[in-house]
C-alpha positions as CSV (number, residue, x, y, z in Angstrom):
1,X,0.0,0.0,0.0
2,X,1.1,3.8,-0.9
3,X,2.0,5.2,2.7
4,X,2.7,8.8,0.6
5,X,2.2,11.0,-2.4
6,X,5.4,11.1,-4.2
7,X,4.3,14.4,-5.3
8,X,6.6,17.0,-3.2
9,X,3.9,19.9,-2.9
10,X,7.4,21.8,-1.5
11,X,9.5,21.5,-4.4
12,X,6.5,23.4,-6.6
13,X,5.0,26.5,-4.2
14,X,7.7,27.1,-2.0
15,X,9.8,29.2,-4.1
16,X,10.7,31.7,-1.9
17,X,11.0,31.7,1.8
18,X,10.2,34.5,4.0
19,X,11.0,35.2,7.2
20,X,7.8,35.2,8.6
21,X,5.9,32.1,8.8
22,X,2.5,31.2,7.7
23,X,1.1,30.3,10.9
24,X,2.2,34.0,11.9
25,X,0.9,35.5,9.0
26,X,-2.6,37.9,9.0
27,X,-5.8,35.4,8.0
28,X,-6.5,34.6,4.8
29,X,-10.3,35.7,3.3
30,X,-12.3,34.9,0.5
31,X,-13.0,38.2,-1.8
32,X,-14.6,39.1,-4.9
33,X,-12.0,41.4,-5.6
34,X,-10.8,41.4,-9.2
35,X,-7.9,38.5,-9.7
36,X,-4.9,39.5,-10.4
37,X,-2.9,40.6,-13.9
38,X,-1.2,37.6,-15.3
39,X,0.9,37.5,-18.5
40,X,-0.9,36.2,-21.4
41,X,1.4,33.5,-21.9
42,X,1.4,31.6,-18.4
43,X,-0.8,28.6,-19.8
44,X,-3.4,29.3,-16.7
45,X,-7.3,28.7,-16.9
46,X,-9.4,31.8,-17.3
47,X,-8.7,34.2,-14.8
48,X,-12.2,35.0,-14.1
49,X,-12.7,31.3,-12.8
50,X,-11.5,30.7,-9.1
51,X,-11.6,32.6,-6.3
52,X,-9.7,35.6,-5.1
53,X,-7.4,35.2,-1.8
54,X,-6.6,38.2,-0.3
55,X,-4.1,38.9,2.1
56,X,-3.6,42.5,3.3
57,X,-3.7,44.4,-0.3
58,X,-2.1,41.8,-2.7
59,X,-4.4,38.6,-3.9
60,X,-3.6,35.1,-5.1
61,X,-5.7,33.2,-7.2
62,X,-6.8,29.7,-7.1
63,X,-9.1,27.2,-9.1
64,X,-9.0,24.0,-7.8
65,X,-11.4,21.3,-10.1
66,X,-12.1,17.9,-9.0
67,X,-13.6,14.7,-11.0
68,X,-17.0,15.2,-11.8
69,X,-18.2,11.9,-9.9
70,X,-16.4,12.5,-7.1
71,X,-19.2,11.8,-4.9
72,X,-20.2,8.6,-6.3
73,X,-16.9,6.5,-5.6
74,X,-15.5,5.2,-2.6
75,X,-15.6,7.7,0.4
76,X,-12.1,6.9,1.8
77,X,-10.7,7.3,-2.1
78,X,-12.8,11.0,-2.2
79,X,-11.7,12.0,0.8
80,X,-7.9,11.3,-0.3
81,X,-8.2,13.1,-3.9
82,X,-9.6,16.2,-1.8
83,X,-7.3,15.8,0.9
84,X,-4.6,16.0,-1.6
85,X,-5.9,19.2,-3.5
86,X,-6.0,20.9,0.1
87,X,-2.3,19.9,1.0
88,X,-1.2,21.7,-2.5
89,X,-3.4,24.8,-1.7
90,X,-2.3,25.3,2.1
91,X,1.3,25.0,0.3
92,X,0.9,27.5,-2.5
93,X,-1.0,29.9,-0.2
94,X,2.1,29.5,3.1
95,X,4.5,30.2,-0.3
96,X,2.8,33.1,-1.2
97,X,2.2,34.7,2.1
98,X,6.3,34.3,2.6
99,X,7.0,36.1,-1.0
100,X,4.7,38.6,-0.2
101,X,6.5,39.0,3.2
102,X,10.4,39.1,1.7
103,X,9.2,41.9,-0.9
104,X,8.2,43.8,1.8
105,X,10.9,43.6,3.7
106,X,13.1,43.7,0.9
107,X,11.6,46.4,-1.3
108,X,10.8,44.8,-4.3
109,X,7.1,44.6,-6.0
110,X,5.2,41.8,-5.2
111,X,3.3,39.8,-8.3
112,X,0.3,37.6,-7.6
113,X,0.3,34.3,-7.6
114,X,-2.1,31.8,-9.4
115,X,-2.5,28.3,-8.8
116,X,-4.3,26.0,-10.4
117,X,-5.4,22.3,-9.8
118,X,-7.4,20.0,-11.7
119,X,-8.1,16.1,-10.7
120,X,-9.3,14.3,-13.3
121,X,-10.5,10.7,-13.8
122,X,-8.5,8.9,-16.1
123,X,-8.4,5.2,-15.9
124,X,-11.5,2.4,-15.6
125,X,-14.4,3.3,-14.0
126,X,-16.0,-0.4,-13.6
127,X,-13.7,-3.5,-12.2
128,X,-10.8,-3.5,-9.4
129,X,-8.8,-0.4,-10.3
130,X,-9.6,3.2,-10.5
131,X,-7.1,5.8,-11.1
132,X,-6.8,9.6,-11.0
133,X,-4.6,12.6,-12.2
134,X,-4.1,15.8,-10.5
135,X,-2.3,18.5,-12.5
136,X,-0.7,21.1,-10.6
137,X,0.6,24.5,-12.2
138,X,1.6,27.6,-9.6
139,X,2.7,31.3,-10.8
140,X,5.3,33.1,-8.6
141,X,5.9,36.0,-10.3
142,X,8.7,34.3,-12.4
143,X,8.9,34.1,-16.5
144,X,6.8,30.5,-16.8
145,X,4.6,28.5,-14.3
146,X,5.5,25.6,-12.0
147,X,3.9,22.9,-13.1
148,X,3.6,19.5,-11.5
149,X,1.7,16.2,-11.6
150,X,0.0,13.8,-9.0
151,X,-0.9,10.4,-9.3
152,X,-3.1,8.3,-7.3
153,X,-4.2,4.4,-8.5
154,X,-6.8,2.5,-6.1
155,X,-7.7,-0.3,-5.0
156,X,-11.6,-1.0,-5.4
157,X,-11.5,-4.5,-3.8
158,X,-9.1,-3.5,-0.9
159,X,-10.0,-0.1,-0.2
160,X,-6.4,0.9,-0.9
161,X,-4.0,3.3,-2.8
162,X,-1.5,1.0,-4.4
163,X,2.1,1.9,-5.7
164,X,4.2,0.2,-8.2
165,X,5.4,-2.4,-5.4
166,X,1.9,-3.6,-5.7
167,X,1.2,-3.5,-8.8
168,X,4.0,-6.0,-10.0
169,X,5.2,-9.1,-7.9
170,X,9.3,-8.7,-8.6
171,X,9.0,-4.5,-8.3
172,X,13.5,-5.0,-9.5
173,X,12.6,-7.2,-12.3
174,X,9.5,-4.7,-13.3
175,X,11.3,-1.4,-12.9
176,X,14.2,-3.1,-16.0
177,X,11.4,-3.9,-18.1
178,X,9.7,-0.4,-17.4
179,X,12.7,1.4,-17.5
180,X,13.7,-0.2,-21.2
181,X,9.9,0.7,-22.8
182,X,9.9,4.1,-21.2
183,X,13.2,5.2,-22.4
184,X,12.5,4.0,-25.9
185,X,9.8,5.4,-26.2
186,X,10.9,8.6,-24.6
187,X,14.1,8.7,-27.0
188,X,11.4,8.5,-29.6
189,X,9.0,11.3,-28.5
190,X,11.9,13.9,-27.9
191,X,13.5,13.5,-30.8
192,X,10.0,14.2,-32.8
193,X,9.1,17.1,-30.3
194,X,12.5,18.6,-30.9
195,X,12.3,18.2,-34.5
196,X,16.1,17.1,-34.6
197,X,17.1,13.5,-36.3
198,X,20.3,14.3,-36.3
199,X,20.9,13.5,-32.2
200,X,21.9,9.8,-31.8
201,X,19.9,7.5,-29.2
202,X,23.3,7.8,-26.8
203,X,23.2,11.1,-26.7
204,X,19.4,11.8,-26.0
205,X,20.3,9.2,-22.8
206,X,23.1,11.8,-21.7
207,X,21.1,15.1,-22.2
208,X,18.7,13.8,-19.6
209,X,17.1,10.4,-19.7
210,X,20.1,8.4,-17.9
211,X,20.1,10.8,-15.1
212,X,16.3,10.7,-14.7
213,X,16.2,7.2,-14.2
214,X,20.1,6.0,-12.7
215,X,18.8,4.8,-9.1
216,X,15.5,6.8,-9.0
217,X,13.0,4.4,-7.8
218,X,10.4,7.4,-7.6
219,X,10.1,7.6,-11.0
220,X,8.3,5.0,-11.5
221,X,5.8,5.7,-9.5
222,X,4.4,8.2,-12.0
223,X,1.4,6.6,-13.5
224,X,-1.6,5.9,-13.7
225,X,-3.7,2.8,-14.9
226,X,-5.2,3.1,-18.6
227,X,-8.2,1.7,-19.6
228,X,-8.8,0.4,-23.0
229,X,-10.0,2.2,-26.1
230,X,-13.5,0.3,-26.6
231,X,-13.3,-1.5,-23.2
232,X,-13.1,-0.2,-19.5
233,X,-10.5,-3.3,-18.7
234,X,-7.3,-1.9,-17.6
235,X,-4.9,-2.0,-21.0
236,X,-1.7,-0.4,-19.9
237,X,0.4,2.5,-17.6
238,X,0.5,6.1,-18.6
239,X,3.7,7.9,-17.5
240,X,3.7,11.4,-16.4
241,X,6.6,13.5,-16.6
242,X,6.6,16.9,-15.7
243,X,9.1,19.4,-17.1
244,X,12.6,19.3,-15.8
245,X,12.2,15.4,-15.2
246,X,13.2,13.8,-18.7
247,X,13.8,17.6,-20.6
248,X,14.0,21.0,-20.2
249,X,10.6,23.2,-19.1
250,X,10.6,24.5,-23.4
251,X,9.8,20.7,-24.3
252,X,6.6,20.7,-21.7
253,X,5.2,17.6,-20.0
254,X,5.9,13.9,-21.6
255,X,3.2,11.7,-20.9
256,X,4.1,7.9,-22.3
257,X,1.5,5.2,-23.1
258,X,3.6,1.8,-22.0
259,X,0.4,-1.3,-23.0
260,X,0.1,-4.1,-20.9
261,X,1.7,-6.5,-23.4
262,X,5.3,-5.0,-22.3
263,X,4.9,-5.7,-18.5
264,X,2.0,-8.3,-18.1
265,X,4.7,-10.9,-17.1
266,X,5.6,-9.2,-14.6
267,X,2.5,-8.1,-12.1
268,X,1.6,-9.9,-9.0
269,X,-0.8,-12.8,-9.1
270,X,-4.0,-10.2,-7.9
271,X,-3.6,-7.8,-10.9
272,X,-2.1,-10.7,-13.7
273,X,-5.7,-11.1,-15.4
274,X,-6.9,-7.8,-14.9
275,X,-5.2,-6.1,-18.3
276,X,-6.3,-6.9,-21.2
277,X,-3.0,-7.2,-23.6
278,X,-4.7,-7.1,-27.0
279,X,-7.1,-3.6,-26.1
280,X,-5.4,-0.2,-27.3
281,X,-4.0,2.1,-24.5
282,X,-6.7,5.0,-24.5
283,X,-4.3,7.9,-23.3
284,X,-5.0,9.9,-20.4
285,X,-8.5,11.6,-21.8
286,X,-10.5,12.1,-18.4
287,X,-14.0,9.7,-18.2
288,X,-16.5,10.9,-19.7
């Protein structure tokens, strides 16, 4: 079972570290006040949606979104997808209460933050497992958003988030094959996204792939569960990678389809007849 969300809400919101704390800071209130200016080109939502948080005379905003049917699945498993969008709001907001704080006591112009946070439903919605993505993107005030994924696969029958360990019964033998079919296909995808054949499969490994994945066993916890194109059986893993993980922030997010024919072999006895090997991978569309 997955003790912990190997999504580090730090490393996104707290940019900037003030000397006062949040817990000292004045209360946060809800407002109607307009949001803030944002540059045009910071890939947020429309900044009429959300809500305004104001904090003395500088606001922050936020639009959280969660899964349409949230409160038709399992309790315990709604109460962890919103306990999850809370933990990266209560982050973002301590964050931006200590930026606000050093540019006063620094002299510099404070810029409103955004955040934005949207769960979606992306894997089969009938059977065993059930699997969500949360998408994460703060503004600091800095040239480009942060932007970050979560992932959270569940248990019907147990009442459990799993992890990879789970999933497969030899989690070593599992992370080779993974590790093989990912960076393939990921040598693949950059070199199309870059639109440069002339960079050799070796040297796409050095400019980042080799360190992403050399003793990282966090990385491949970064899925979530597919369902099939026609079918809601489980038919592979979709990898997440958010920028700076397998290429610089300009390339954007890499999101890999890996079908269950590549790993099958390899899952534990509970979850062996559970993929359907011969459906195609929907990629991660949310249910409808």
């Amino acid at each position: 079972m997955k003790q912990a969300s190997v999504f580090l809400m730090g490393a996104i919101f707290l940019v900037a570290c003030g000397a006062e704390r949040a817990d000292q800071s004045e209360n946060v209130r809800v407002s109607q006040l307009p949001r803030p200016e944002q540059p045009a080109s910071n890939g947020f939502a429309d900044p009429n949606s959300g809500i305004a948080i104001v904090s003395g005379t500088e606001a922050a905003s936020i639009d959280i979104r969660l899964p349409a049917r949230i409160d038709e699945i399992d309790p315990e498993l709604a109460a962890l997808i919103r306990q999850r969008a809370a933990d990266g709001q209560e982050a973002f907001l301590a964050a931006a209460q200590n930026d606000r704080a050093d540019a006063e006591n620094e002299g510099y112009a404070f810029r409103p933050h955004s955040l934005t946070v949207s769960w979606d439903e992306v894997g089969p919605r009938e059977g065993t497992l059930r699997s969500f993505l949360g998408s994460y993107a703060a503004y600091a005030g800095g040239a480009h958003p942060n932007f970050q994924f979560d992932v959270l696969n569940w248990d019907e029958g147990l009442g459990e988030e799993i992890s990879f360990e789970d999933l497969f019964e030899d989690d070593v033998a599992a992370r080779s094959v993974m590790a093989d079919a990912l960076q393939a296909a990921l040598i693949a995808a950059k070199r199309e996204r870059m639109n440069d054949q002339s960079l050799s499969d070796e040297q796409l490994m050095d400019s980042w792939l080799r360190a992403a994945f050399d003793n990282n066993e966090a990385i491949f916890e970064n899925f979530t569960i597919a369902r099939g194109m026609d079918s809601e059986a489980p038919a592979g893993l979709i990898y997440h990678f958010q920028p700076y993980t397998v290429g610089a922030y300009a390339e954007g997010p890499y999101e890999i389809a890996v079908p269950a024919s590549v790993f099958v072999d390899e899952l534990a006895p509970r979850y062996g007849d559970l993929f359907d090997t011969d459906a195609e991978v929907l990629e991660s569309a949310p249910a409808p």
